[in-house]
N, CA, C and O of each residue as an XYZ file, in Angstrom:
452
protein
N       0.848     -1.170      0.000
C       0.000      0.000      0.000
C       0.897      1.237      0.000
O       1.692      1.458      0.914
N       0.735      2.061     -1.093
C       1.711      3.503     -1.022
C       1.218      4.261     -0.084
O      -0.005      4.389     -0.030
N       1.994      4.876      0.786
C       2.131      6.338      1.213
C       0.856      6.803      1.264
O       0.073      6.724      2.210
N       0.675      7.343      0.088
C      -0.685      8.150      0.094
C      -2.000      7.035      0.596
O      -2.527      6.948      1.705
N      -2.221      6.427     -0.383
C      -3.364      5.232      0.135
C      -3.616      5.092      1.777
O      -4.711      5.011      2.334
N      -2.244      5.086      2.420
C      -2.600      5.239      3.403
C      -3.105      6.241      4.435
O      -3.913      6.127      5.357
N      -2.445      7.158      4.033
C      -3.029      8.833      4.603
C      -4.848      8.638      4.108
O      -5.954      8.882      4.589
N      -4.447      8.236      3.260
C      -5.931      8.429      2.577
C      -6.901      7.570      3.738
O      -7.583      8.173      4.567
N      -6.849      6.296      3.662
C      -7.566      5.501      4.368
C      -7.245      5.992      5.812
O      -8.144      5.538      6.520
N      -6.394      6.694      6.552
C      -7.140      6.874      7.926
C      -8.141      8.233      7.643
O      -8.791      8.554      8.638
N      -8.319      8.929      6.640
C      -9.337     10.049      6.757
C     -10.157      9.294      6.143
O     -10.877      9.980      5.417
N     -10.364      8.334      6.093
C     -11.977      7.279      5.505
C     -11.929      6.969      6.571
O     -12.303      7.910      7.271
N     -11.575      5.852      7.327
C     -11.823      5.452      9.163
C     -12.142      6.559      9.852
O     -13.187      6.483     10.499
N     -11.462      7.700      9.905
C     -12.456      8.595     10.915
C     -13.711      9.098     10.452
O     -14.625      9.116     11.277
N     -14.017      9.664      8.861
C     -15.086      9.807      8.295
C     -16.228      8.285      8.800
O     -17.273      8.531      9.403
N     -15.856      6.855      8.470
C     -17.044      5.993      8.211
C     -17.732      5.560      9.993
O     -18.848      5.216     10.381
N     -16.378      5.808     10.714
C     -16.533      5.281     12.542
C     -17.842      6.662     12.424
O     -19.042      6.406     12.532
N     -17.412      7.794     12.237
C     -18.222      9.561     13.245
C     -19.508      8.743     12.157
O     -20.489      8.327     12.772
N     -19.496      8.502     10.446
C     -20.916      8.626     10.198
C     -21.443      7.852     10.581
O     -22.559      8.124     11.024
N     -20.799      5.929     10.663
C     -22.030      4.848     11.216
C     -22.446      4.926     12.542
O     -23.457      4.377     12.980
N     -21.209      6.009     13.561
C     -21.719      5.617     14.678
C     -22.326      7.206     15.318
O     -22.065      7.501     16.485
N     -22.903      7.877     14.692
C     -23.237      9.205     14.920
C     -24.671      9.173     15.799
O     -24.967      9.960     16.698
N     -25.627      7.850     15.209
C     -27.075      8.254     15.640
C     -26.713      7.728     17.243
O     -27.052      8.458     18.174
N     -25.764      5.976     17.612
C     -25.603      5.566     18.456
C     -24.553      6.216     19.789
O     -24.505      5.751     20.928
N     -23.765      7.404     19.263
C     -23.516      8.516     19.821
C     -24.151      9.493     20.590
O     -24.000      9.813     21.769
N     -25.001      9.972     19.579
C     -25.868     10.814     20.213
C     -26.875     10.247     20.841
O     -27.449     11.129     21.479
N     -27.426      9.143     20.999
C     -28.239      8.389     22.252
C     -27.178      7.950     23.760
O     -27.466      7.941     24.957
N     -25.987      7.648     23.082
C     -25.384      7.369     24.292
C     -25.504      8.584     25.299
O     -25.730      8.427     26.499
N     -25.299     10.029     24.577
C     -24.849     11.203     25.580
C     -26.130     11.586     25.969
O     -26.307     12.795     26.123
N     -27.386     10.566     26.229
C     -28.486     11.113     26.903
C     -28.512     12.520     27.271
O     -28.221     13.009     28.363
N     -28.968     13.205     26.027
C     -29.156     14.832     26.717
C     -28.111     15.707     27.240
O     -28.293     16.808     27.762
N     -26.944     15.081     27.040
C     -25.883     16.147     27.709
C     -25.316     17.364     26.602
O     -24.289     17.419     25.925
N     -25.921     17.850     26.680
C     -25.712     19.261     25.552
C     -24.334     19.547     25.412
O     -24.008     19.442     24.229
N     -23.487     19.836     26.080
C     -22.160     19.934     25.499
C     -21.452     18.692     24.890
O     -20.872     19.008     23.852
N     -21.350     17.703     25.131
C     -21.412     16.255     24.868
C     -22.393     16.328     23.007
O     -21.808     16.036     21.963
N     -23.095     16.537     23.034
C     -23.856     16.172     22.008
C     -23.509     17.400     20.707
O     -23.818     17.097     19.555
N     -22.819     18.856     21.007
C     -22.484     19.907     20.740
C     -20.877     18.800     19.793
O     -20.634     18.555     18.612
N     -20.315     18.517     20.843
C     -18.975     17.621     20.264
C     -19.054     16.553     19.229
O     -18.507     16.349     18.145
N     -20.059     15.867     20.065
C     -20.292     14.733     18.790
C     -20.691     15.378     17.592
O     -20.072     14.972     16.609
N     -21.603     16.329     17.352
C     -21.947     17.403     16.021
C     -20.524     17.550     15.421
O     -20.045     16.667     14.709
N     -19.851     18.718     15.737
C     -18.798     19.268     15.716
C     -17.431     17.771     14.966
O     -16.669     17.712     14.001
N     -17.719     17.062     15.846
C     -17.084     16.100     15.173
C     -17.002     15.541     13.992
O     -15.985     15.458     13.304
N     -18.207     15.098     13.703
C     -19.155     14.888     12.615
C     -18.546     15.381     11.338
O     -17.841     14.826     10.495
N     -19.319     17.305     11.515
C     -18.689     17.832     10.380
C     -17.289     17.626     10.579
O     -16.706     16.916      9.758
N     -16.571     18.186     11.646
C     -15.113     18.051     10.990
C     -14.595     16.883     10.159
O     -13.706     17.032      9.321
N     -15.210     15.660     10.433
C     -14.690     14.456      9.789
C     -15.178     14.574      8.691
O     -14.412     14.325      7.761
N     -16.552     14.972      8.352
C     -16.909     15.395      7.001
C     -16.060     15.975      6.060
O     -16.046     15.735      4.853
N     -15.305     16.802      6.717
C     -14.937     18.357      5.682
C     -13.506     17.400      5.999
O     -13.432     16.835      4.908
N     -12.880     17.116      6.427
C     -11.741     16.448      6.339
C     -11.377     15.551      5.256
O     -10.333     15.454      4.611
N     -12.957     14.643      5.181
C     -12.871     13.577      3.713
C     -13.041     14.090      2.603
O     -12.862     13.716      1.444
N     -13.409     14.994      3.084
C     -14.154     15.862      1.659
C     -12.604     16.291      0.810
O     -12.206     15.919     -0.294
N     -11.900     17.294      1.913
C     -10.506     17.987      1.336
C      -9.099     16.797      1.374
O      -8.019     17.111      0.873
N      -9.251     15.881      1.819
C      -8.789     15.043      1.992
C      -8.644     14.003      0.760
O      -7.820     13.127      0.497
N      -9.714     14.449      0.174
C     -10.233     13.495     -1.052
C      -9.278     13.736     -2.344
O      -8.780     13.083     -3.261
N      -9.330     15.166     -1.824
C      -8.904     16.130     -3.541
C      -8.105     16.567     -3.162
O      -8.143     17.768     -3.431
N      -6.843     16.176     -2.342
C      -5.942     16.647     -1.761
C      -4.567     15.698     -2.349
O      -4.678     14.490     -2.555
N      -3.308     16.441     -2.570
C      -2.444     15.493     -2.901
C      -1.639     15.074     -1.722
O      -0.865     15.763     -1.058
N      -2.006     13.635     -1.559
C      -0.993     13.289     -0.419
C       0.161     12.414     -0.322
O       0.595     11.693      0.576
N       0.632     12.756     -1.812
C       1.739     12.228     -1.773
C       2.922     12.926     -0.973
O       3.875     12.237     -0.611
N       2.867     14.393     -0.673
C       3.928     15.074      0.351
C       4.244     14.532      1.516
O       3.328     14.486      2.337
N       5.684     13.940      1.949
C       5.959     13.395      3.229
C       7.264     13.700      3.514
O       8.220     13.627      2.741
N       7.256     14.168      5.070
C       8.360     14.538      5.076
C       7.934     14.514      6.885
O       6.772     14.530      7.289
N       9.054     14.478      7.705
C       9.148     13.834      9.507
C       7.955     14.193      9.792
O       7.089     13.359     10.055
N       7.674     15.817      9.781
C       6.557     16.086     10.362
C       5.144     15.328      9.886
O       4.556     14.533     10.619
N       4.853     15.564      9.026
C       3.843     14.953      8.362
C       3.683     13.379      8.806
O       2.796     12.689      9.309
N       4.842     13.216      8.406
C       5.005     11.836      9.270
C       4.472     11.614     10.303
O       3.454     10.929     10.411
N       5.118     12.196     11.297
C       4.714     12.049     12.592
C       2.776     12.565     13.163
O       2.218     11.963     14.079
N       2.198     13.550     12.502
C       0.985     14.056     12.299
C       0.402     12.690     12.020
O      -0.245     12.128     12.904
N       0.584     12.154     10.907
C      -0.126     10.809     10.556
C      -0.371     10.084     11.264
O      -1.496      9.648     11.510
N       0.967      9.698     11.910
C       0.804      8.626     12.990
C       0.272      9.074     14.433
O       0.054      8.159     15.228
N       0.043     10.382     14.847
C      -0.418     10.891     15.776
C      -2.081     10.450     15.448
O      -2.698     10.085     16.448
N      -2.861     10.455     14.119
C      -4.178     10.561     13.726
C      -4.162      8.952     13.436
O      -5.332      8.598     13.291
N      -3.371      7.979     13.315
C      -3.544      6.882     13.190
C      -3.559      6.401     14.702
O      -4.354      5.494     14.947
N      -2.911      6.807     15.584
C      -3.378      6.754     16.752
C      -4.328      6.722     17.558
O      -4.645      5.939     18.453
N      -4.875      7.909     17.048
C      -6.216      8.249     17.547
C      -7.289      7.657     17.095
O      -8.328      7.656     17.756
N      -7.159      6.892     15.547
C      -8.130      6.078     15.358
C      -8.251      5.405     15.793
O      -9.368      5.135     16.233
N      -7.071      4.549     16.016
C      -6.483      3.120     16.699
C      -7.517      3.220     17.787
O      -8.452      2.428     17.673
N      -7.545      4.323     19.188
C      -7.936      4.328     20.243
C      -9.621      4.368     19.900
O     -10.396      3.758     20.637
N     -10.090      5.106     18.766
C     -11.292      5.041     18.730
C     -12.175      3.193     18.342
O     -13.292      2.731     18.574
N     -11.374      2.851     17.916
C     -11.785      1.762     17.220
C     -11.838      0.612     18.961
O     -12.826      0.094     19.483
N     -10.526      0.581     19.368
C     -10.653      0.012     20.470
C     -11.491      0.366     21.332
O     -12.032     -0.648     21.772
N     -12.058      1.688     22.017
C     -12.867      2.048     22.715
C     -14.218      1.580     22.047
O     -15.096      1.088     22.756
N     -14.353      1.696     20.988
C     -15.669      0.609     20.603
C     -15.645     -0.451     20.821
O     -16.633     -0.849     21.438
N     -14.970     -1.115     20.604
C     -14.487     -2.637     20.566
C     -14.988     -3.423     22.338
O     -15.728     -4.365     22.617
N     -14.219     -2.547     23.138
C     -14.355     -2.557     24.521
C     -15.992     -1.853     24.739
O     -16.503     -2.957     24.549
N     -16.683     -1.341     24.874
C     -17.490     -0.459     24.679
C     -17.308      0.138     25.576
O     -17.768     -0.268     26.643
N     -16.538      1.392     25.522
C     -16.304      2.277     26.918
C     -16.786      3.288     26.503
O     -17.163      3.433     25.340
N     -16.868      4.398     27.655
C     -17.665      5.323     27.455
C     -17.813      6.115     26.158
O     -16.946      6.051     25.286
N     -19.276      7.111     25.987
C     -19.665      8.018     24.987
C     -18.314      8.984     25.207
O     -17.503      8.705     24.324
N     -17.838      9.972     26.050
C     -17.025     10.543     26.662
C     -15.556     10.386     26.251
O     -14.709     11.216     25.921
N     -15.531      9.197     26.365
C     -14.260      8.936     26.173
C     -13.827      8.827     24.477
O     -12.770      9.183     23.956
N     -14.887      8.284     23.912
C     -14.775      7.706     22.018
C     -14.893      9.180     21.372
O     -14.208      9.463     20.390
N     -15.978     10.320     22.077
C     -15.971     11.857     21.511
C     -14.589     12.325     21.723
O     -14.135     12.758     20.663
N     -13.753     12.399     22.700
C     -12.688     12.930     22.757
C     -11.407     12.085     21.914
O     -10.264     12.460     21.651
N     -11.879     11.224     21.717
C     -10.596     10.535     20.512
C     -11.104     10.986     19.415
O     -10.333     11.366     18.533
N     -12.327     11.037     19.248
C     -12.801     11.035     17.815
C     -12.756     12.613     17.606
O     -13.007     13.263     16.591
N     -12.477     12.910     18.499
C     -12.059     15.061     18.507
C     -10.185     15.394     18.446
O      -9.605     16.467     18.280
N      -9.654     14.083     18.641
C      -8.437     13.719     18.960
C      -7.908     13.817     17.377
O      -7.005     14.471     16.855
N      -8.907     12.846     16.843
C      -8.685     12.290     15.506
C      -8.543     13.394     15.032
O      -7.507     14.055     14.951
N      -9.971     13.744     14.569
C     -10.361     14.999     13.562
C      -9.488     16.173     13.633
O      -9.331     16.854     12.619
N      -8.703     16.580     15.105
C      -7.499     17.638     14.905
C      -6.681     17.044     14.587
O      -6.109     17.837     13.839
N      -6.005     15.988     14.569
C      -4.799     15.531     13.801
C      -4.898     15.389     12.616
O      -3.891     15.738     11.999
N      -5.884     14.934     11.903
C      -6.026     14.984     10.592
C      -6.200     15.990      9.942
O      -5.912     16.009      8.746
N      -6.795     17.235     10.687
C      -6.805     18.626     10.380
C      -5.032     19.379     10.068
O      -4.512     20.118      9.231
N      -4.775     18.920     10.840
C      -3.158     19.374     10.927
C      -2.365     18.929      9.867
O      -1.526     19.602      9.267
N      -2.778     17.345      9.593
C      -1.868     16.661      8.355
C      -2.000     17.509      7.461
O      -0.988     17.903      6.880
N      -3.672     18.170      7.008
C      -4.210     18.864      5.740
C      -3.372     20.180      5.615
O      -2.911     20.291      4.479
N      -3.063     21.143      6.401
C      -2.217     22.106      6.827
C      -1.103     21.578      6.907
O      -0.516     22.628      7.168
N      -0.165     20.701      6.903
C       1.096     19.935      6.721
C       1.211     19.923      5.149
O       1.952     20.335      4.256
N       0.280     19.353      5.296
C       0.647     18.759      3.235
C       0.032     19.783      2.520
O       0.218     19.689      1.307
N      -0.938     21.150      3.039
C      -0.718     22.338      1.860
C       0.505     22.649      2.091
O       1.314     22.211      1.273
N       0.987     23.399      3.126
C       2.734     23.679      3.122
C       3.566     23.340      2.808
O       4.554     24.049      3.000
N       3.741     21.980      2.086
C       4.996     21.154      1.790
C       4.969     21.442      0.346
O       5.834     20.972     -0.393
């Protein structure tokens, strides 16, 4: 798998986890308005991430970028396991807010390069 393919596919894992698990999200945070404010917020960001992410060239790599990647492959990592385990709503919003800024950062990495 090249380089890019892979950048690529962790901004599909955080996009497909926020959309399949968005409705079962927002039931978990029974009513907690800031909680449910995040999971939103999340949402789009993962949206607009796949979106620019899509049409984005990611073949640029270089330490930093590097390291950004694997910071957001991280964070998937943790999201995926916190499902897996089923641990808290709380805890999967803040990875999945974890995610979405690291992958935000790669996008701002790789316009600059």
């Amino acid at each position: 798998m090249t380089s890019r393919q892979k950048k690529l596919d962790e901004f599909a894992r955080a996009w497909v986890d926020a959309d399949r698990n968005y409705s079962a999200d927002v039931a978990a945070a029974e009513g907690n308005a800031p909680l449910l404010q995040k999971i939103e917020a999340n949402w789009w960001r993962h949206q607009a991430n796949w979106s620019m992410a899509a049409t984005a060239a990611l073949e640029a790599n270089n330490e930093k970028i590097q390291a950004i990647f694997d910071e957001a492959k991280a964070a998937n990592d943790a999201i995926r396991e916190a499902r897996e385990k089923a641990e808290g709503i709380a805890k999967i919003v803040r990875s999945s807010s974890a995610a979405a800024s690291a992958l935000s950062k790669l996008l701002e990495a790789l316009a600059k390069a």
